[in-house]
PyMOL Python script that loads the backbone (N, CA, C, O; Angstrom):
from pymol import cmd

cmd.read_pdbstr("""\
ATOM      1  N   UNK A   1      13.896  41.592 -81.548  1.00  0.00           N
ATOM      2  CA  UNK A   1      14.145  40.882 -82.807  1.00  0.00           C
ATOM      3  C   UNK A   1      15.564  41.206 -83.259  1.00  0.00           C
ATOM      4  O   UNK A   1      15.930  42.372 -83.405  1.00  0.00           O
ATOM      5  N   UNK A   2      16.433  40.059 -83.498  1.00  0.00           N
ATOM      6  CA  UNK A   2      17.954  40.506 -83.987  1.00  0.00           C
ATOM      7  C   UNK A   2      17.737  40.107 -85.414  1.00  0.00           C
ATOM      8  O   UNK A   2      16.903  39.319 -85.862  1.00  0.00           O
ATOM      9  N   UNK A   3      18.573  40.746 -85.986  1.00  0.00           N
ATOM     10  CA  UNK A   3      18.958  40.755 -87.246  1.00  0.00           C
ATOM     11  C   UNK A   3      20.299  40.924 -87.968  1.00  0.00           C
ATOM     12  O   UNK A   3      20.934  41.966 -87.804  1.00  0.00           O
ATOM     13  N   UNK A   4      20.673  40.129 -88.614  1.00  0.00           N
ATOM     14  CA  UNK A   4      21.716  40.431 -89.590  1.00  0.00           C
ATOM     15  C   UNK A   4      22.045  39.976 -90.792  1.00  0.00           C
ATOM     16  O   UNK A   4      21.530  38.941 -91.215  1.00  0.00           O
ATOM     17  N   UNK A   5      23.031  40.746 -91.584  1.00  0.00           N
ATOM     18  CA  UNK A   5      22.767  40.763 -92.980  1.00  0.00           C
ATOM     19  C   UNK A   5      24.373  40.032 -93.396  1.00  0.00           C
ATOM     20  O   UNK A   5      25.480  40.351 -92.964  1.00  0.00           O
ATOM     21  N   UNK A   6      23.981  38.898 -94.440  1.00  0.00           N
ATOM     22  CA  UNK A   6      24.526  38.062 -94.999  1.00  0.00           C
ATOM     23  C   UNK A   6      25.138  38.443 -96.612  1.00  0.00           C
ATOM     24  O   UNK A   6      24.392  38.993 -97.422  1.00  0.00           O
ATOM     25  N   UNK A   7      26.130  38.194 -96.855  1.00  0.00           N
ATOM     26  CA  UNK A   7      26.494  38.434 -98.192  1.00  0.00           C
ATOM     27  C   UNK A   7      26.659  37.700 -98.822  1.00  0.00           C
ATOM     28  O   UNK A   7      27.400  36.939 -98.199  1.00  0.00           O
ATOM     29  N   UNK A   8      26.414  37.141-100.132  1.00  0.00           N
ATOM     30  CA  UNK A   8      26.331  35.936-100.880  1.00  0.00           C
ATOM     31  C   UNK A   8      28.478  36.364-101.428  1.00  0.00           C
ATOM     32  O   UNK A   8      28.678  37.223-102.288  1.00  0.00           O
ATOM     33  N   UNK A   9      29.264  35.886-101.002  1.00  0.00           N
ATOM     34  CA  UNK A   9      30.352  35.630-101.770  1.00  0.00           C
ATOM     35  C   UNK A   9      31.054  35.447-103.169  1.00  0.00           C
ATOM     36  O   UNK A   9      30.589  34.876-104.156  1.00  0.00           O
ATOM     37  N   UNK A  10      32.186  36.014-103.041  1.00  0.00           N
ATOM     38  CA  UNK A  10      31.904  35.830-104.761  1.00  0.00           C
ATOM     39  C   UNK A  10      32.392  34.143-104.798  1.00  0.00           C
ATOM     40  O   UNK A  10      32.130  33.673-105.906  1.00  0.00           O
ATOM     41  N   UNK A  11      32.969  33.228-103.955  1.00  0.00           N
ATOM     42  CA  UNK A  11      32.952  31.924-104.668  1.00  0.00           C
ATOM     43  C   UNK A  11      32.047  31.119-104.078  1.00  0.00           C
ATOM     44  O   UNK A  11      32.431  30.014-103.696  1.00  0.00           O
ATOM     45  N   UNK A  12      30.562  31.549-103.876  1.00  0.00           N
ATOM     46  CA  UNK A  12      29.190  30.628-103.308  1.00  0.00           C
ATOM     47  C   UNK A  12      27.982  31.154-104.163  1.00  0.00           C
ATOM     48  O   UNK A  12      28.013  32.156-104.877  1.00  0.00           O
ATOM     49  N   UNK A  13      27.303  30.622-104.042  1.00  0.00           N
ATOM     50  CA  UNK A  13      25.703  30.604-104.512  1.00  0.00           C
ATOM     51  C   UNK A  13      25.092  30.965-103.786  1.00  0.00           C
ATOM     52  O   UNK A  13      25.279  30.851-102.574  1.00  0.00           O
ATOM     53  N   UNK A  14      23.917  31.663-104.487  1.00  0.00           N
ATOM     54  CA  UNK A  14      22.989  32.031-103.579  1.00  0.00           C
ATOM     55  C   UNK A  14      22.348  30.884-102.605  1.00  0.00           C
ATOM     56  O   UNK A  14      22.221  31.184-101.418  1.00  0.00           O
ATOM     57  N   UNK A  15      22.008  29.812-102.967  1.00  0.00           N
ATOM     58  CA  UNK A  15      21.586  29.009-102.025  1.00  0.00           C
ATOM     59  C   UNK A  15      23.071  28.332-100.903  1.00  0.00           C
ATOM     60  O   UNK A  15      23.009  27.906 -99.750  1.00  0.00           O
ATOM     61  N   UNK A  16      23.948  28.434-101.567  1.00  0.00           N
ATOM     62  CA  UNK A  16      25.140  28.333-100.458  1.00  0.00           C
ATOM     63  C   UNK A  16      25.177  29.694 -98.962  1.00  0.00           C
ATOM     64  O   UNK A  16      25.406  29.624 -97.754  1.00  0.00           O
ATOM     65  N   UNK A  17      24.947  30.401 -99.572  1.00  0.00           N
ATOM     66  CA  UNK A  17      24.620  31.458 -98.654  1.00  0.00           C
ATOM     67  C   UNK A  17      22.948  31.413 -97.532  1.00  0.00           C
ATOM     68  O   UNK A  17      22.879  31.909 -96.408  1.00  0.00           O
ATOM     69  N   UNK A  18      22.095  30.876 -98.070  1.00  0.00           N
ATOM     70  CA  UNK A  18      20.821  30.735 -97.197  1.00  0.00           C
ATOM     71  C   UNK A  18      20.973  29.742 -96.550  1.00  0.00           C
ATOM     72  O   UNK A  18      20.442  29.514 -95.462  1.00  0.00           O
ATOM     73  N   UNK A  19      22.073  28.699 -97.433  1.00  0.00           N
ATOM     74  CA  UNK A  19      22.286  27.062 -96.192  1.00  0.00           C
ATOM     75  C   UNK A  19      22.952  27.911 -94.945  1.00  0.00           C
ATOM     76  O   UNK A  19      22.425  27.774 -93.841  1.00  0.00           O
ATOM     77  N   UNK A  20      23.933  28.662 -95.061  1.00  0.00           N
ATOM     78  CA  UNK A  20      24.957  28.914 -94.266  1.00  0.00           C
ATOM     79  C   UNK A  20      23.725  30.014 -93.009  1.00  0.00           C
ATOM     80  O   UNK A  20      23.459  29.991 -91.808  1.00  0.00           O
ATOM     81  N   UNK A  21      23.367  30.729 -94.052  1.00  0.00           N
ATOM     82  CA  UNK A  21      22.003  31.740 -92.944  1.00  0.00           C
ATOM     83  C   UNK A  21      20.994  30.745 -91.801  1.00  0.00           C
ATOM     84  O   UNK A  21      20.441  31.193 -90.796  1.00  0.00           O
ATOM     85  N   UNK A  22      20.951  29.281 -92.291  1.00  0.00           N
ATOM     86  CA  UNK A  22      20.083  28.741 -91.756  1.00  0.00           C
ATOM     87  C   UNK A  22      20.767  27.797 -90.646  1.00  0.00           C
ATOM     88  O   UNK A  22      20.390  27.362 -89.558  1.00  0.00           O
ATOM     89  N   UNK A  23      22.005  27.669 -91.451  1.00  0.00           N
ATOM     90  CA  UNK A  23      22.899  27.036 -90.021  1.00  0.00           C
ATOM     91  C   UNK A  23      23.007  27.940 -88.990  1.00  0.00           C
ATOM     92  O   UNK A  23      23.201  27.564 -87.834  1.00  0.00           O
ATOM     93  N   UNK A  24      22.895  29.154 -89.316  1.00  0.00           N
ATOM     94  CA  UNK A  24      23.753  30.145 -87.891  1.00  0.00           C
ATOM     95  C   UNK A  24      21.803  30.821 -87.322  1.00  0.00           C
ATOM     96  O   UNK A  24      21.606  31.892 -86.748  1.00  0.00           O
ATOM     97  N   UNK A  25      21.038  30.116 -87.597  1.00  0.00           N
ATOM     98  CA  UNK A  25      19.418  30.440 -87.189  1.00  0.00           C
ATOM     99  C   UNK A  25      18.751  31.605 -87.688  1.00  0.00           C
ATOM    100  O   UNK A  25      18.075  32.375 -87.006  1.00  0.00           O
ATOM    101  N   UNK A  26      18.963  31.686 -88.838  1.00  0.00           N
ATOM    102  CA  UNK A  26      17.917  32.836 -89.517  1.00  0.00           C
ATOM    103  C   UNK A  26      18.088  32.823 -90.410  1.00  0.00           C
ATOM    104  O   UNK A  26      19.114  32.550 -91.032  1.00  0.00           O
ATOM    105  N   UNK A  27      16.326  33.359 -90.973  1.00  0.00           N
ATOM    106  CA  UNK A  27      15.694  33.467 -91.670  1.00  0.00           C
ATOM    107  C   UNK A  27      15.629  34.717 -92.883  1.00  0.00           C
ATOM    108  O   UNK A  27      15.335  35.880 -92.605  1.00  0.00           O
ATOM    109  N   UNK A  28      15.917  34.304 -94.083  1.00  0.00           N
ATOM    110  CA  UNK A  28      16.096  35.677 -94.770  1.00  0.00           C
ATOM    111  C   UNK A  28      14.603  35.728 -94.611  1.00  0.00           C
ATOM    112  O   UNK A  28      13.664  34.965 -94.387  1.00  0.00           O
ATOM    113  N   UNK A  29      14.951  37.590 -94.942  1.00  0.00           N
ATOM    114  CA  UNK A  29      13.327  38.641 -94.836  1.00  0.00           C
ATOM    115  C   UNK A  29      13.497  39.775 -96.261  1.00  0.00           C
ATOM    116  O   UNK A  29      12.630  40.431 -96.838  1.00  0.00           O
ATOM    117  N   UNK A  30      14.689  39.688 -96.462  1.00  0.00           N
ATOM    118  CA  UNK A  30      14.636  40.579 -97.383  1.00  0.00           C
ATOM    119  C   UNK A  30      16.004  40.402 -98.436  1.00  0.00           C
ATOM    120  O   UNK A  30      17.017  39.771 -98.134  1.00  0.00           O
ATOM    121  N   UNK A  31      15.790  41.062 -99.642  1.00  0.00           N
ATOM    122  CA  UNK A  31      17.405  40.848-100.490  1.00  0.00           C
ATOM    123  C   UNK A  31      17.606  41.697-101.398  1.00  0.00           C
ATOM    124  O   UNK A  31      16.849  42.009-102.317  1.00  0.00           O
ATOM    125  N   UNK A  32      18.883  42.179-101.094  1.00  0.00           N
ATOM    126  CA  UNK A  32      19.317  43.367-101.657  1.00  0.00           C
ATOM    127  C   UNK A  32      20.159  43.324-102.818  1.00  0.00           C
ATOM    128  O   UNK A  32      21.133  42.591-102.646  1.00  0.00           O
ATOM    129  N   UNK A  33      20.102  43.850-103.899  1.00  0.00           N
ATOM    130  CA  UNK A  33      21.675  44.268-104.874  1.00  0.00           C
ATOM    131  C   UNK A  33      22.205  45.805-104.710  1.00  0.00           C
ATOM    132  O   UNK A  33      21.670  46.859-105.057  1.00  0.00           O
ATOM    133  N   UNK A  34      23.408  45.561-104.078  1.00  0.00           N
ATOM    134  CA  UNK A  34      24.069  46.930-104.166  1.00  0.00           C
ATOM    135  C   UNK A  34      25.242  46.914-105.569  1.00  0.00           C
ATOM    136  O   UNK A  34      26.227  46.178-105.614  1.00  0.00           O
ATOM    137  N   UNK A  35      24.862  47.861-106.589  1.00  0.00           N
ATOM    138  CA  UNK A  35      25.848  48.358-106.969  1.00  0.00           C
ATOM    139  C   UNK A  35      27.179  48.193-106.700  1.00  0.00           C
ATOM    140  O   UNK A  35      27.507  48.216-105.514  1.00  0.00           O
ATOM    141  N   UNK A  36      28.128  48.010-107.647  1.00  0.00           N
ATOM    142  CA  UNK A  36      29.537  48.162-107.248  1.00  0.00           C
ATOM    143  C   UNK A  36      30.180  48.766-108.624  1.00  0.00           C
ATOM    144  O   UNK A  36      30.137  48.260-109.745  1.00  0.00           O
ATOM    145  N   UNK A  37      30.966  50.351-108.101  1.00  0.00           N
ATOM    146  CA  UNK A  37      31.120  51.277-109.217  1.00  0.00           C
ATOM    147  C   UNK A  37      32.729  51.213-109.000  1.00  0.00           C
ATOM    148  O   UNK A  37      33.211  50.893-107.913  1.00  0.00           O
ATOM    149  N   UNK A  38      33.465  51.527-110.060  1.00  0.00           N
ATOM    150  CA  UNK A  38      34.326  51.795-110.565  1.00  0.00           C
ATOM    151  C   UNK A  38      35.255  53.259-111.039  1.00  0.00           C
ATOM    152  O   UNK A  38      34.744  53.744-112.048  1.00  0.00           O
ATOM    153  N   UNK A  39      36.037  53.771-110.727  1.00  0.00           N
ATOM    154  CA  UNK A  39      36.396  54.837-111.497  1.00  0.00           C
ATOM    155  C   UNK A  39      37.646  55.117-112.400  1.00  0.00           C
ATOM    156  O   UNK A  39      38.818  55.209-112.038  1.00  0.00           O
ATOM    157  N   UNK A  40      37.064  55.245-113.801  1.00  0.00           N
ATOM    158  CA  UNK A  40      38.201  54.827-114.837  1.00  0.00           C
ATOM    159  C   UNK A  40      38.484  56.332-115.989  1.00  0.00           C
ATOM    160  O   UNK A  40      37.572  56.975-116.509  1.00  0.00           O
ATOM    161  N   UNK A  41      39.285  56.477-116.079  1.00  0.00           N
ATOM    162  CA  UNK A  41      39.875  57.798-116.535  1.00  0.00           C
ATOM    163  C   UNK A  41      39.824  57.393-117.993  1.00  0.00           C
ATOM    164  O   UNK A  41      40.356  56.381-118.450  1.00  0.00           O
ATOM    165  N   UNK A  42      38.891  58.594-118.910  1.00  0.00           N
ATOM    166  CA  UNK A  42      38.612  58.420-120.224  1.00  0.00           C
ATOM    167  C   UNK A  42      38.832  59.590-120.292  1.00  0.00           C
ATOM    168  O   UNK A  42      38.589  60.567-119.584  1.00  0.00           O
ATOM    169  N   UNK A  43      39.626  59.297-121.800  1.00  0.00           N
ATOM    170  CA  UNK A  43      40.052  61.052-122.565  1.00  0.00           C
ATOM    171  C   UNK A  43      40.404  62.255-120.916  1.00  0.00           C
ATOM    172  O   UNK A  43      39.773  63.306-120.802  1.00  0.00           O
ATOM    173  N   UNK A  44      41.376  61.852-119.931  1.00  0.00           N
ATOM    174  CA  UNK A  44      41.242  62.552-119.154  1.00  0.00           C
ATOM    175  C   UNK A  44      40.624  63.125-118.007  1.00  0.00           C
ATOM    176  O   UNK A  44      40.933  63.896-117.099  1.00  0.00           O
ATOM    177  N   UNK A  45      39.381  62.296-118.478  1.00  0.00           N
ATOM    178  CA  UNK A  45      38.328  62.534-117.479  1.00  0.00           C
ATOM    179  C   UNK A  45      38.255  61.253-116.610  1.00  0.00           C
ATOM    180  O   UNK A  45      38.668  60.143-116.943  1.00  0.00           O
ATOM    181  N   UNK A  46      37.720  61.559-115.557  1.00  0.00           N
ATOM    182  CA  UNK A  46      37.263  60.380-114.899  1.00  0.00           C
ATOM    183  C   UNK A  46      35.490  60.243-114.949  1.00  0.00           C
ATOM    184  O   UNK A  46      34.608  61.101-114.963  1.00  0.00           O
ATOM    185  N   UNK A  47      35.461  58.942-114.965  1.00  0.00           N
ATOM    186  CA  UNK A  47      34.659  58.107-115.369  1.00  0.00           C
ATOM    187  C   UNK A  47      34.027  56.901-114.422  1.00  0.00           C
ATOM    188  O   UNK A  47      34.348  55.713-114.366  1.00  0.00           O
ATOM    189  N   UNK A  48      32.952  57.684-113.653  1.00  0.00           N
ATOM    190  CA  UNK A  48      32.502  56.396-112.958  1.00  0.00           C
ATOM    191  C   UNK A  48      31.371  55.145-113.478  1.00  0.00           C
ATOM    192  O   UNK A  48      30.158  55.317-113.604  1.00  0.00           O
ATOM    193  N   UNK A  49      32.009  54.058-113.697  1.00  0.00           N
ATOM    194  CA  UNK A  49      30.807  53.052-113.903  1.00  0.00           C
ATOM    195  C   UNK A  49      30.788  51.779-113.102  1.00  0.00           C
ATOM    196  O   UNK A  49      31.414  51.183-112.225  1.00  0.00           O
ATOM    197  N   UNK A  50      29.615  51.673-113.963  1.00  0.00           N
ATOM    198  CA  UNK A  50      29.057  50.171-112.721  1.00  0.00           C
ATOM    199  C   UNK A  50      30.252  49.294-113.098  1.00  0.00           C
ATOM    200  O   UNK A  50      30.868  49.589-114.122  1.00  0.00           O
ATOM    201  N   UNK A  51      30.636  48.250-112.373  1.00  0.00           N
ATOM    202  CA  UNK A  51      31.338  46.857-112.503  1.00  0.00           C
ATOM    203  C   UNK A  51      31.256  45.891-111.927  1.00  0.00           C
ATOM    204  O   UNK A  51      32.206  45.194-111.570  1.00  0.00           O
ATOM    205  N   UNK A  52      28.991  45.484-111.557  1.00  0.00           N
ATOM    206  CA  UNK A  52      29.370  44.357-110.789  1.00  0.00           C
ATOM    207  C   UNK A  52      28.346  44.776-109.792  1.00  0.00           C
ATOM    208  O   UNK A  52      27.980  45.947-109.696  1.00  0.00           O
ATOM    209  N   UNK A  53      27.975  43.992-109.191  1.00  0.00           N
ATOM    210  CA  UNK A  53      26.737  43.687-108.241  1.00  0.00           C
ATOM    211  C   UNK A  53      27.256  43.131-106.814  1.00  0.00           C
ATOM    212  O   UNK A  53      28.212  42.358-106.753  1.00  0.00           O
ATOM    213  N   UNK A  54      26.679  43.501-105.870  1.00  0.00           N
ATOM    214  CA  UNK A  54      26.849  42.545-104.307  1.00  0.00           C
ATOM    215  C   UNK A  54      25.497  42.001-104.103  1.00  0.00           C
ATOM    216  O   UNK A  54      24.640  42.535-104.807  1.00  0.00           O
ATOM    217  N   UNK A  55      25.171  41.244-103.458  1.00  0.00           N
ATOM    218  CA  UNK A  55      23.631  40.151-103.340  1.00  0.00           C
ATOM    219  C   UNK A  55      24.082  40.011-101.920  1.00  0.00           C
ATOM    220  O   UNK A  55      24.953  39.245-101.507  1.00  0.00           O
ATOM    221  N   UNK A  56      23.006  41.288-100.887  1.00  0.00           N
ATOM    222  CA  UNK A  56      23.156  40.922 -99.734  1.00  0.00           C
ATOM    223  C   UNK A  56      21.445  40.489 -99.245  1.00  0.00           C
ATOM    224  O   UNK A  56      20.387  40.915 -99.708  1.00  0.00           O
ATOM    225  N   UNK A  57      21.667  39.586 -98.253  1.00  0.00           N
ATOM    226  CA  UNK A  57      20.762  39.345 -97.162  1.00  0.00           C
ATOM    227  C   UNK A  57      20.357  39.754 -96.485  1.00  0.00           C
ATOM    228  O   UNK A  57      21.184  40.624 -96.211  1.00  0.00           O
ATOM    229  N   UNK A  58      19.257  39.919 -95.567  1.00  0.00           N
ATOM    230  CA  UNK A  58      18.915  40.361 -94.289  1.00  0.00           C
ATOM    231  C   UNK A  58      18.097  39.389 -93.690  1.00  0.00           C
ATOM    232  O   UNK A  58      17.044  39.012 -94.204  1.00  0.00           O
ATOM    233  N   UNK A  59      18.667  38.846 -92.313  1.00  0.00           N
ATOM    234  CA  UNK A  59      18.233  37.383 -91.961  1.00  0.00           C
ATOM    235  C   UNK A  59      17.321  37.822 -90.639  1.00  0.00           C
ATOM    236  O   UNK A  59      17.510  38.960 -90.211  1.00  0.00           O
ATOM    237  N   UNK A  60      16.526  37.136 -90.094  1.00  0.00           N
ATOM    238  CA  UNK A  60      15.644  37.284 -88.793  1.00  0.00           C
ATOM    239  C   UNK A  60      16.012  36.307 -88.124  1.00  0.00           C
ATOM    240  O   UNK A  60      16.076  35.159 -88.563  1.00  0.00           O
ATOM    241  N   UNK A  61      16.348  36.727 -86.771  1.00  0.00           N
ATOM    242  CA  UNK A  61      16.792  35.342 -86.048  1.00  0.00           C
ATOM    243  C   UNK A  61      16.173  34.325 -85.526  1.00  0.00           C
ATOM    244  O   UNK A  61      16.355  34.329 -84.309  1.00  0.00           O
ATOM    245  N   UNK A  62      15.410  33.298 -85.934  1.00  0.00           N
ATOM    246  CA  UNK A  62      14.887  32.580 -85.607  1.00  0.00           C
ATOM    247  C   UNK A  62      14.237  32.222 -83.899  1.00  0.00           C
ATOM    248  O   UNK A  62      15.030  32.065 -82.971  1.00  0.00           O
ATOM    249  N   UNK A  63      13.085  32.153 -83.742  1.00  0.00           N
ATOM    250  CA  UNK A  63      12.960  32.136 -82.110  1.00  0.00           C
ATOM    251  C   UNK A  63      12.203  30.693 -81.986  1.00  0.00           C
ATOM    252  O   UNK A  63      11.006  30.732 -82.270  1.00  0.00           O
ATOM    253  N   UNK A  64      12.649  29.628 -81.662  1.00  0.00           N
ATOM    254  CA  UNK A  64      12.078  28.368 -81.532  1.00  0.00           C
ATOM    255  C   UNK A  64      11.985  27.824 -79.920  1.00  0.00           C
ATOM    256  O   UNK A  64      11.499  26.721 -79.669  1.00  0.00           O
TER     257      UNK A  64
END
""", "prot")
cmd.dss("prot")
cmd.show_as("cartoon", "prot")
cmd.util.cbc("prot")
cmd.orient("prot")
């Protein structure tokens, strides 16, 4: 079973991204948000925060 994982872009849609998964033969199975952190210096300190999300895929390769 192959697999690979798709990332929704920041200038596409989520369904722009499953058209594109389904052109190249697979099937999402699963969907992820990873975090995306930042590090910003307050009063001296540094300061890690969130800024933002990734929306990845994980596709199954279709066997027809």
């Amino acid at each position: 079973m192959s697999k690979k994982k798709f990332e929704v872009f920041e200038n596409e849609t989520i369904n722009d991204c499953l058209e594109r998964m389904e052109r190249e033969g697979y099937t999402p199975v699963k969907r992820m948000e990873v975090p995306i952190f930042s590090e910003q210096m307050v009063n001296g300190k540094v300061e890690i925060e969130p800024t933002g999300r990734k929306i990845v895929f994980e596709g199954k390769l279709n066997t027809n």
